[in-house]
N, C-alpha and C positions, 0 to 999 in steps of 0.2 A: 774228436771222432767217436761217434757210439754204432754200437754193432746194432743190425738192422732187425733181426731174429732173435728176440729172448726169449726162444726156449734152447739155443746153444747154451753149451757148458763149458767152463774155463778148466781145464786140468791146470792147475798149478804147480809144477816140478822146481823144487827145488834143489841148485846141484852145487858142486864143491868137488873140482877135481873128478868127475865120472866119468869121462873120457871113453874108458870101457863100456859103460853099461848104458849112457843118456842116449847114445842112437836108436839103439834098438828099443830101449824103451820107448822112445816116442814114433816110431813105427808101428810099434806095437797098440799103442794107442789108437793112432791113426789111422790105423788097417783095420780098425773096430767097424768102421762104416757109419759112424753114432755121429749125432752132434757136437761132439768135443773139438774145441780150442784148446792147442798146446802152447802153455807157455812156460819157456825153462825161464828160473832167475838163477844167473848163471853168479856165484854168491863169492866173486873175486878168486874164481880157479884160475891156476898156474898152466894148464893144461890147455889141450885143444876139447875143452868140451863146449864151452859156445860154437866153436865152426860145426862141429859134428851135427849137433843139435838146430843148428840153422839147415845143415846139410838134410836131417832128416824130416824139416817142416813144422818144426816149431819156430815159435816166434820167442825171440829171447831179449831178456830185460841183463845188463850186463851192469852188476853193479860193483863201484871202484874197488873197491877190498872185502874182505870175507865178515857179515856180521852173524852167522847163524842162523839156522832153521829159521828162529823168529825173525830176525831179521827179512830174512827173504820170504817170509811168505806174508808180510806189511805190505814189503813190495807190489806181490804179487795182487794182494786184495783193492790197493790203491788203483793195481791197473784195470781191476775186475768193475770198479766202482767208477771210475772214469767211461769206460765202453761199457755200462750199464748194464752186464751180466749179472742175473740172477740166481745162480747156481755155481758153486764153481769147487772142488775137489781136490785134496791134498794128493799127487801120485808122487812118493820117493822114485831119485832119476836110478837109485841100482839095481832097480827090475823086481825086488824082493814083496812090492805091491801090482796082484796080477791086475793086466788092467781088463782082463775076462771079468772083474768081479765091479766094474765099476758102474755099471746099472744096477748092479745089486744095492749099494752101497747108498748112491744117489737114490733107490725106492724109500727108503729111510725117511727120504724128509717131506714123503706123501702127509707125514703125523707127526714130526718132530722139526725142530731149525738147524739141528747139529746129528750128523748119522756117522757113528765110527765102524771101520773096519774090524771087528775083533778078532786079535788072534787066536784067542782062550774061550771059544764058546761054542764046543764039541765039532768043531769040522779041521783038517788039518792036522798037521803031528807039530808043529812050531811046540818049542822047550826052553825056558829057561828054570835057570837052577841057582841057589843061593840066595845072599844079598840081596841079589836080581828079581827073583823070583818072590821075595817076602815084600819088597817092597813094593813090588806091583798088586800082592795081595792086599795089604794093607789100603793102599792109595783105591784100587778100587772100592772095597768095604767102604771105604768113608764117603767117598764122591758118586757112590751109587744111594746115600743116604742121603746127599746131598740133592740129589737128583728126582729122590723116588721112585728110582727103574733100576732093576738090577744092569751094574755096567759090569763087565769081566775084564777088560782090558783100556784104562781109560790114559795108557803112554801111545797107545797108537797114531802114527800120524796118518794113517789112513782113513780117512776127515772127508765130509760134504758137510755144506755149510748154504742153507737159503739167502734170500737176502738181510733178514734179519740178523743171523748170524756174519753175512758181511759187516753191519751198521755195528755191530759190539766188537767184533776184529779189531774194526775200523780205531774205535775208541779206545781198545785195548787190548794188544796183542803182543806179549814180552820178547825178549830178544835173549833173553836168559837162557841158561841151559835147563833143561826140564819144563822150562817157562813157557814156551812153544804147547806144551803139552797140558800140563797140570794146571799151572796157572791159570792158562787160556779157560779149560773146559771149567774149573772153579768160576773165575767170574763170569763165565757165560752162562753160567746154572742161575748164579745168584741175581745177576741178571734178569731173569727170566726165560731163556732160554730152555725150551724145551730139546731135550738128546735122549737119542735111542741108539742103536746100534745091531750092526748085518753081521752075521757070523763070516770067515772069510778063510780060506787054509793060503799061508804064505810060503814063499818060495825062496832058496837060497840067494843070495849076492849074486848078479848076471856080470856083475867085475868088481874092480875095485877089492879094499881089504877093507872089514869088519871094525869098527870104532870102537866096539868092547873089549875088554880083558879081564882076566882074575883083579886085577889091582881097579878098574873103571868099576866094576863089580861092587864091590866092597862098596865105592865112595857114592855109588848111588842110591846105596838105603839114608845115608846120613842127609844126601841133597835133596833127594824125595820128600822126607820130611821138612826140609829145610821150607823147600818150595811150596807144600803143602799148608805151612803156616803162612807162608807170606799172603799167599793166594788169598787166604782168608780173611785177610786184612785191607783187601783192596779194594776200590770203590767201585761200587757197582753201574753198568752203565745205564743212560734211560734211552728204552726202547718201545717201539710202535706197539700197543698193546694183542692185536693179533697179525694176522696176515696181510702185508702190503696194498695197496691198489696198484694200478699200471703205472701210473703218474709216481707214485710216492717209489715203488722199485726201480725208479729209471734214477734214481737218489738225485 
């Protein structure tokens, strides 16, 4: 089955246990009035966040057990490319990505294949500190060199992605932790993918608890790098040289 209209948009919500927060996020979505398809992959929650999230009009991909971010958004992209969507959008299920900012976001790839949300690019008060914060500095510095375009924020999974950048997903999208993030956007550069990114102010956790701590802190300057070399080592994928035709995005 392929979707009839491709200029719809896939939100791709990935969730784990949000119970709290996936309803109203995908309400929120979908009160937008916009051409968005919501789909949660519901990433082996113990919880009632699949019913909720069917409750609220998403469509949901309910996968056996929990393999992570990356994992669930292979998922997600597999289902993107199957129903022939050309567009399609990373929305986190705990509300913390407004999805007020999600045309902004998607404007992005009017001149780019890969558009991030940033959270460090003078709009919003979003703070980190430490560890956290150097190694984000860091990881940018490098992969905006990588890039050619100043990037501020390149962990955000607040992600649109053309079809191009579905075909390199497709090829290669890590299930790693940080892999989701760093990996991805390394070999999508090297690749050829062109990435820009919309400045965005982010909002507290709508439920659920917070994944980070002083101790997660610490261990994520050493696996940023960690991730950052590996990334650099991986192959790169081959892709259409510009912009799809109709025929060739229906993949």
């Amino acid at each position: 089955m392929r979707i009839h209209d491709s200029t719809r948009v896939l939100v791709i919500m990935p969730a784990w246990n949000e119970a709290e927060s996936v309803g109203n996020t995908v309400l929120e979505v979908l009160g937008l009035g916009r051409p968005y398809d919501v789909l949660v992959v519901n990433d082996g929650s113990t919880d009632s966040t699949a019913e909720i999230a069917r409750e609220a009009g998403a469509t949901v991909l309910t996968l056996p057990f929990n393999l992570g971010v990356g994992g669930a958004m292979r998922a997600g992209f597999k289902y993107a490319q199957r129903l022939g969507y050309r567009r399609v959008i990373q929305v986190d299920a705990d509300g913390q990505h407004d999805p007020r900012n999600i045309d902004d976001v998607l404007a992005g790839l009017e001149h780019a294949d890969i558009s991030i949300g940033a959270r460090f690019a003078d709009k919003g008060d979003y703070e980190v500190s430490g560890p956290r914060k150097w190694a984000m500095q860091l990881l940018a510095k490098v992969i905006s060199g990588l890039a050619k375009t100043r990037l501020t924020d390149v962990t955000s999974g607040f992600r649109a992605g053309n079809e191009r950048a579905i075909i390199q997903y497709l090829d290669h999208y890590p299930a790693e932790y940080l892999g989701d993030t760093i990996d991805s956007l390394v070999v999508a550069v090297r690749s050829g993918c062109k990435v820009t990114q919309i400045p965005v102010a982010m909002r507290p956790r709508q439920g659920g608890t917070p994944s980070h701590n002083p101790f997660k802190a610490a261990m994520y300057l050493g696996r940023s790098i960690f991730a950052l070399m590996l990334a650099l080592t991986r192959k790169r994928s081959r892709l259409p040289a510009g912009p799809l035709t109709a025929q060739e995005g229906a993949l």
